[in-house]
C-alpha positions in Angstrom: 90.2 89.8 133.7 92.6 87.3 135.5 93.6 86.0 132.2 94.4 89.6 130.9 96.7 90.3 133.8 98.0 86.8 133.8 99.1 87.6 130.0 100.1 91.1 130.8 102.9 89.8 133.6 104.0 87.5 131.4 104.2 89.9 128.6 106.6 91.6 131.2 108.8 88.8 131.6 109.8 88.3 127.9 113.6 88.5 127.4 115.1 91.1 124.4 115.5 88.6 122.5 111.9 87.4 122.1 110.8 90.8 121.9 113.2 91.2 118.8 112.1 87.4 117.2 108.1 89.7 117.3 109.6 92.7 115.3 111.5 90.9 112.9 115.5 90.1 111.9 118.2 92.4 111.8 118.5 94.4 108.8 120.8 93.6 106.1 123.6 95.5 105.4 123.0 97.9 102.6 125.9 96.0 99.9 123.8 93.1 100.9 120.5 94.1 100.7 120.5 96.3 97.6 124.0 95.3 95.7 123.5 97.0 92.5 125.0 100.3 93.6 127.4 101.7 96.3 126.7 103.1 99.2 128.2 106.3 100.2 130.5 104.7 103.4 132.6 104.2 99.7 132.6 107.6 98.8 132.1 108.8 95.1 135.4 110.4 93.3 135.1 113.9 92.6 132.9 114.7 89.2 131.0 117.8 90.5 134.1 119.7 89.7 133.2 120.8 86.0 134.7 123.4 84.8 138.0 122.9 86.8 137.8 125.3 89.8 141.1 124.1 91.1 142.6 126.8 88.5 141.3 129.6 90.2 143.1 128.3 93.6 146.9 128.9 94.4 149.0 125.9 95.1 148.5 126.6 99.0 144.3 126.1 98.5 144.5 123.2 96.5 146.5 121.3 98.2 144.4 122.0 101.6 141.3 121.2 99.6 142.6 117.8 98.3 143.6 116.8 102.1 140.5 118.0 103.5 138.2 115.9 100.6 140.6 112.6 101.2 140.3 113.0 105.1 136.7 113.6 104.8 136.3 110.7 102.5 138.7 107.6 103.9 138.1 108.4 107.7 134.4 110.1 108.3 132.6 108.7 105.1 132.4 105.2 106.5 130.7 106.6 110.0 128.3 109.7 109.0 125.4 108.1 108.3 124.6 105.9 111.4 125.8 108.7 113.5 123.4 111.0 112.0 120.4 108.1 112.3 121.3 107.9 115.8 121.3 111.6 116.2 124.9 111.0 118.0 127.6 113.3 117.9 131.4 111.1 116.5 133.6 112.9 119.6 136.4 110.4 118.3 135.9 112.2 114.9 137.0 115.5 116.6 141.1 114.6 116.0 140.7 113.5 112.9 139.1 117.0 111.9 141.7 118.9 114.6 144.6 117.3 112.3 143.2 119.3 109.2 144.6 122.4 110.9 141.3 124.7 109.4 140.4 126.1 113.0 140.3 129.7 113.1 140.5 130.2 109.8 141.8 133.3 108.7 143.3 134.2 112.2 146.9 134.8 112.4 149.1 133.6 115.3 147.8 131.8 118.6 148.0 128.6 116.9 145.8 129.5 114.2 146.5 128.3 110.5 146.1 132.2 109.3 144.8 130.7 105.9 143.5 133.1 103.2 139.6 133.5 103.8 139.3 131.1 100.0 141.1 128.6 101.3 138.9 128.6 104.9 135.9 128.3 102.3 136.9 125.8 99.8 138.1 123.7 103.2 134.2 124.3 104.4 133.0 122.7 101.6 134.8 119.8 101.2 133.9 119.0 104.5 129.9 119.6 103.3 130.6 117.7 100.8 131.0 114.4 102.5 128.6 115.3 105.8 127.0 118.3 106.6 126.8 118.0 110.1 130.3 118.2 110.4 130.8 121.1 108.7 128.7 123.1 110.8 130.5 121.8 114.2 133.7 123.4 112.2 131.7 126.5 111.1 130.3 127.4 115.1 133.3 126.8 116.5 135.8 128.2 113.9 133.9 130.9 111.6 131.8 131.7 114.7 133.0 131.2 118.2 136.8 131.9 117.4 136.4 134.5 114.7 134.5 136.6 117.6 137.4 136.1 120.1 140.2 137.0 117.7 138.2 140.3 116.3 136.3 141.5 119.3 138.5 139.7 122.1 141.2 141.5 124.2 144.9 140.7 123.6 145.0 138.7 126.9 141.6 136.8 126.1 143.0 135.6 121.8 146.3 134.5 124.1 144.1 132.7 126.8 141.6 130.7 124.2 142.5 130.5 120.7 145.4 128.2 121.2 143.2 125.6 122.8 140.7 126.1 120.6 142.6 125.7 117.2 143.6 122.3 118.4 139.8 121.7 119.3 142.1 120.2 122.7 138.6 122.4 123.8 135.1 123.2 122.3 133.5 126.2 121.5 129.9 127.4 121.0 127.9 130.6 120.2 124.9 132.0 122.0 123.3 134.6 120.0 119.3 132.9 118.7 116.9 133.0 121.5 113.3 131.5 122.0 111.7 134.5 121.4 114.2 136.4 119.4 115.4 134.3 115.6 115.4 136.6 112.7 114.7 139.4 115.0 118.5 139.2 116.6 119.1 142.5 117.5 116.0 142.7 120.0 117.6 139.7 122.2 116.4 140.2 125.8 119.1 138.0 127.6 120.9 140.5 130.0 123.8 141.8 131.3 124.1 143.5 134.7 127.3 144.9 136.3 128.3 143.5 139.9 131.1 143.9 141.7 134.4 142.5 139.6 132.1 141.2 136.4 128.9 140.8 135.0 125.0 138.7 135.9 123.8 136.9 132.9 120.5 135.9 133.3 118.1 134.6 129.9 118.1 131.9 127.5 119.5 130.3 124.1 117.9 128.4 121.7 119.4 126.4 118.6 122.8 126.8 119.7 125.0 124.0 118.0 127.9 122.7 119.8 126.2 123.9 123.0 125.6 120.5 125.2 129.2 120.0 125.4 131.5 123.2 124.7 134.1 123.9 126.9 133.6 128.1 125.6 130.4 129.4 124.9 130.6 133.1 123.5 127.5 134.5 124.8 125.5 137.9 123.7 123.3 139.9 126.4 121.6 143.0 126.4 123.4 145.5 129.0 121.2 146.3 131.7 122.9 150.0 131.6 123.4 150.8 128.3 120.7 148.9 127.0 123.2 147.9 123.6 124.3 144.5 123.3 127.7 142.8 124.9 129.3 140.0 124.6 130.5 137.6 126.8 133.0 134.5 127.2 131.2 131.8 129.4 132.9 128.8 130.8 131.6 125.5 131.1 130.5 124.8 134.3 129.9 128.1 135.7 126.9 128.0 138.4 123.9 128.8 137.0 124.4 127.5 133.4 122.6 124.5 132.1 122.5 123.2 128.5 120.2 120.7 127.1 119.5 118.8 123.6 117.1 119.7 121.6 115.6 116.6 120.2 113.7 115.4 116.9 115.5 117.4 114.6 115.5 116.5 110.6 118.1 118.1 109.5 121.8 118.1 110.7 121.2 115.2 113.4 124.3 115.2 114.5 124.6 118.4 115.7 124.2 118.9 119.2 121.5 121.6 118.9 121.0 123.2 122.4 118.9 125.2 124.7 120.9 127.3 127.3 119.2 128.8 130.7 121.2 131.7 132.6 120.6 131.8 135.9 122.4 135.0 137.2 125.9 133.3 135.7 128.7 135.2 137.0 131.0 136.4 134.3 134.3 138.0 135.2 135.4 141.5 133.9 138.3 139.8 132.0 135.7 137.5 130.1 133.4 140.0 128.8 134.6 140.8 125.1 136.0 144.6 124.7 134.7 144.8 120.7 131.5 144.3 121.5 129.6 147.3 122.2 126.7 147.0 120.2 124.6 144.6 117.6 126.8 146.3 114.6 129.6 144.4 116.1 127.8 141.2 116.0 127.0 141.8 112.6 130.3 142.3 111.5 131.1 138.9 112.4 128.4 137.5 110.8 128.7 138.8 107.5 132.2 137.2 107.7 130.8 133.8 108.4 127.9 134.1 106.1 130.9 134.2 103.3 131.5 130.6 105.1 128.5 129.8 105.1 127.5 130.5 101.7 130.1 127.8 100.8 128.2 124.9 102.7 125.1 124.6 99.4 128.2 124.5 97.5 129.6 121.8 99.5 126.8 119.8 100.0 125.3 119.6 96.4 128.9 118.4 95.1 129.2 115.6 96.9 124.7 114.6 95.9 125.8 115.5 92.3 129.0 112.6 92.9 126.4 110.5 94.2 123.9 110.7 91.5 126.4 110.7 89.1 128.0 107.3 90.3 124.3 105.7 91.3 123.0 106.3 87.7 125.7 104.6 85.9 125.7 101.8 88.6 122.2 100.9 88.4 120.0 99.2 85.9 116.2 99.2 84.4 114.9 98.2 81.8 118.3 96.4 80.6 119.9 99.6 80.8 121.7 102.4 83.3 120.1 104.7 84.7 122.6 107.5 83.1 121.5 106.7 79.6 118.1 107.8 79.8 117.4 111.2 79.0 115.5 113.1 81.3 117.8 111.4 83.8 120.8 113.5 81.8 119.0 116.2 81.6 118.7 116.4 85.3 122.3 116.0 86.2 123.1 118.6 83.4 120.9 121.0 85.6 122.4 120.1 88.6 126.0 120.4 87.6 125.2 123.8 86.2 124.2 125.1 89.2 126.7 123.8 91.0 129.3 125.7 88.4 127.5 128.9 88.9 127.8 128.5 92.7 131.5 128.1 92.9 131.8 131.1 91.3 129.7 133.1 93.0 131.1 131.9 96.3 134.8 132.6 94.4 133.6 135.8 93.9 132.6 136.6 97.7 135.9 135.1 99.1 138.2 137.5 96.2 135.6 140.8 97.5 136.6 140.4 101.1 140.1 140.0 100.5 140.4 142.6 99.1 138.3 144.4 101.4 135.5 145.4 98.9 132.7 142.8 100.4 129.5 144.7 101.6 126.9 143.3 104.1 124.9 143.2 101.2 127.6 141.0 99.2 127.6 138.2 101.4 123.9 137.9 102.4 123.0 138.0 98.5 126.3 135.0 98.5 124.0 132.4 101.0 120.7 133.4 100.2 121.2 132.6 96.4 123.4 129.5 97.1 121.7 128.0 99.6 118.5 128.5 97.3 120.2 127.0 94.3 121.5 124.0 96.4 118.1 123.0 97.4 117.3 123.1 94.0 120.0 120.8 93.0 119.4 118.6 96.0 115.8 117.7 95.3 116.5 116.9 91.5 119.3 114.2 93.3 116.3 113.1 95.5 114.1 112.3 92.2 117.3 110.6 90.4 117.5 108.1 93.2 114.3 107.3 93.7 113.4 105.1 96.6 116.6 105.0 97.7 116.7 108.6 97.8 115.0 108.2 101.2 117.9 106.3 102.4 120.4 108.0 104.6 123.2 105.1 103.3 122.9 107.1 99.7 123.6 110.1 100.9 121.1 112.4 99.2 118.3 111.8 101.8 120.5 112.7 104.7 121.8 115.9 102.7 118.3 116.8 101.4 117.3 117.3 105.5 120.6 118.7 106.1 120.1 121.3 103.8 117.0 122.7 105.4 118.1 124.1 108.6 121.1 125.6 106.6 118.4 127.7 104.3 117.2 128.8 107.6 120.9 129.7 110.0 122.9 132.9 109.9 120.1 134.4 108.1 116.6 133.1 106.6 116.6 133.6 102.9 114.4 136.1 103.3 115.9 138.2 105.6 119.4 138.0 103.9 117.7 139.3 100.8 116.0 141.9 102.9 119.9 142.9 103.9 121.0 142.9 100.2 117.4 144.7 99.1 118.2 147.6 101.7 121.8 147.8 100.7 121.0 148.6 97.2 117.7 150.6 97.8 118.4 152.4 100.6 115.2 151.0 102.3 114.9 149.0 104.9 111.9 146.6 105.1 112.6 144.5 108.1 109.4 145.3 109.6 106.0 145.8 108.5 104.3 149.3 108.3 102.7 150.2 110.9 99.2 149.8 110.5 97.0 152.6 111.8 93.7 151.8 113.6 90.9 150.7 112.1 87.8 152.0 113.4 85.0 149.4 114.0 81.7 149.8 112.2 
């Protein structure tokens, strides 16, 4: 026993550096380690693009598209992927992406870049394209959080926010998803009481992205009086508000997924949100970022199909490159032909809403089906790499996780078919039939 404990203490006193001799070296760097292809800190030109898509896009959208993909490529490339093993969010990433001017979208004035709703898209994707996770800090804060303010905020709230915002000088989040209450959105049980000069919030959030650090956190909570939904702008800080990681994610690592408790957080009157009087004003917002959102498959299987496509004529077997072997070709044929259709379709959504023909239905069909199609196209990129399609430093791996939570925000697939399937039946088959009782025998 003495022996034990005498081995134990000195087991204690071992410096890092032994410890680390017991595990093993270092690991190589990737170019080192595995030198026959490049890794995707270089980023892969732009083949995905196959039937020319930039010809559907006026001057103004192409030439934001081609600064957001070089942007993307020469300054955030290089970083993503230890970031996203780390589970770390880049803050000194958040200039680079504020000097792309894409924040708030489609809003006119306050600072905002008032861009067409294709260009916002096509912006979206090229940001997916290169890392996922960054693309969805744009889409909460922008698509989300901002889009709320400037169609449901006050006059004096778009003037008081928005500016700030669009330079991302601050942060913003938004609280809808509780523990209890995903898919099922419109029951939330967060609420909203009426004191003297503003509002008691008192509930919590779950899966919020952007949530452990934003300076604005737009915040939905049943009214205790009218028993509808409201919406609310919360400040950081405020007593009685506490956010908190969520850990051990898979997918989209480096978003700072958060759980927020409300404990009786005072908001004032000239922070709760004047549009929002009800869940149908919630939902107008969101089919506006599911059009976004429907864009992110898009961007995300480009830049695995520019991968692939790079990684198979780089590597060798069997005295020959991966890219002359059929079923290999065959495979990126499939993926590209997806990824054709998808532009389209997401084309299509962006050129319905401008012109203000875009139904519910019409955008919840736009991500269910791309989304679907991307993780298609995603896991054929997986099998084309093989084991180093496991490997963050090719890309594919990291987008095959990041992908997965995407199928699953603003909307499972399911219930975003649901939305389309009631729009064109009439029906709507949210919940189950009620069962009657079933006597015992």
């Amino acid at each position: 026993m003495a022996a034990v404990a005498s081995q134990k203490q000195g087991s204690g006193n071992k410096s890092e550096e032994d410890m680390r001799s017991h595990i093993g070296l270092p690991a190589l760097e990737i170019s080192a380690a595995f030198p026959q292809a490049t890794p995707a800190t270089i980023f892969p030109a732009m083949t995905s693009d196959y039937y020319q898509f930039d010809d559907l896009l006026n001057s103004e959208e192409s030439s934001l598209r081609k600064n957001v993909r070089n942007v993307m490529e020469k300054e955030i490339a290089p970083i993503m992927a230890k970031c996203w093993e780390k589970a770390e969010f880049p803050f000194h990433v958040i200039p680079k992406l504020a000097a792309l001017n894409v924040a708030g979208g489609t809003i006119k004035g306050y600072g905002c870049p008032g861009l067409s709703i294709t260009a916002s898209a096509v912006s979206l994707a090229e940001i997916a394209r290169v890392d996922a996770s960054c693309s969805t800090f744009v889409l909460v804060h922008s698509s989300l959080a901002m889009l709320t303010i400037g169609l449901c905020g006050s006059e004096a709230q778009r003037q008081k926010y928005l500016p700030s915002l669009a330079r991302f000088s601050t942060v913003a989040c938004w609280a809808l998803t509780e523990p209890d209450y995903g898919s099922d959105a419109s029951s939330l049980s967060t609420t909203a009481t009426k004191v003297n000069g503003g509002w008691l919030l008192e509930g919590q959030k779950r899966w919020i992205g952007n949530s452990t650090f934003a300076d604005v956190l737009v915040i939905f909570a049943r009214n205790t009086s009218t028993n509808q939904i409201n919406g609310f702008i919360v400040r950081k800080g405020s007593p009685g508000l506490s956010a908190t990681k969520i850990e051990n994610k898979i997918g989209l690592r480096i978003v700072q997924n958060g759980d927020i408790l409300l404990k009786k957080v005072f908001v004032p009157d000239e922070d709760r949100l004047p549009g929002v009087h009800s869940f149908q004003d919630t939902s107008k917002v969101l089919a506006v970022s599911r059009v976004m959102v429907t864009w992110q498959p898009i961007g995300i299987s480009m830049g695995v199909f520019d991968m692939c496509h790079r990684y198979l004529k780089e590597r060798k077997q069997f005295g020959a490159p991966l890219a002359a072997f059929q079923i290999n070709q065959i495979k990126l044929a499939r993926m590209l032909g997806n990824i054709q259709a998808m532009l389209l379709v997401g084309w299509r959504l962006c050129k319905l809403y401008e012109s203000g023909k875009m139904t519910p239905g019409q955008a919840s069909l736009g991500k269910a089906w791309t989304s679907n199609k991307a993780r298609e196209t995603v896991s054929l990129g997986r099998e084309l790499l093989g084991g180093n399609g496991i490997l963050a430093d090719f890309l594919v791996a990291k987008a095959f996780c990041d992908l997965e939570p995407i199928l699953s925000y603003e909307g499972t697939y399911e219930i975003n078919s649901l939305v389309t399937g009631r729009e064109i039946t009439g029906i709507a088959s949210f919940k189950p039939a009620v069962l009657g009782k079933v006597s015992r025998l």
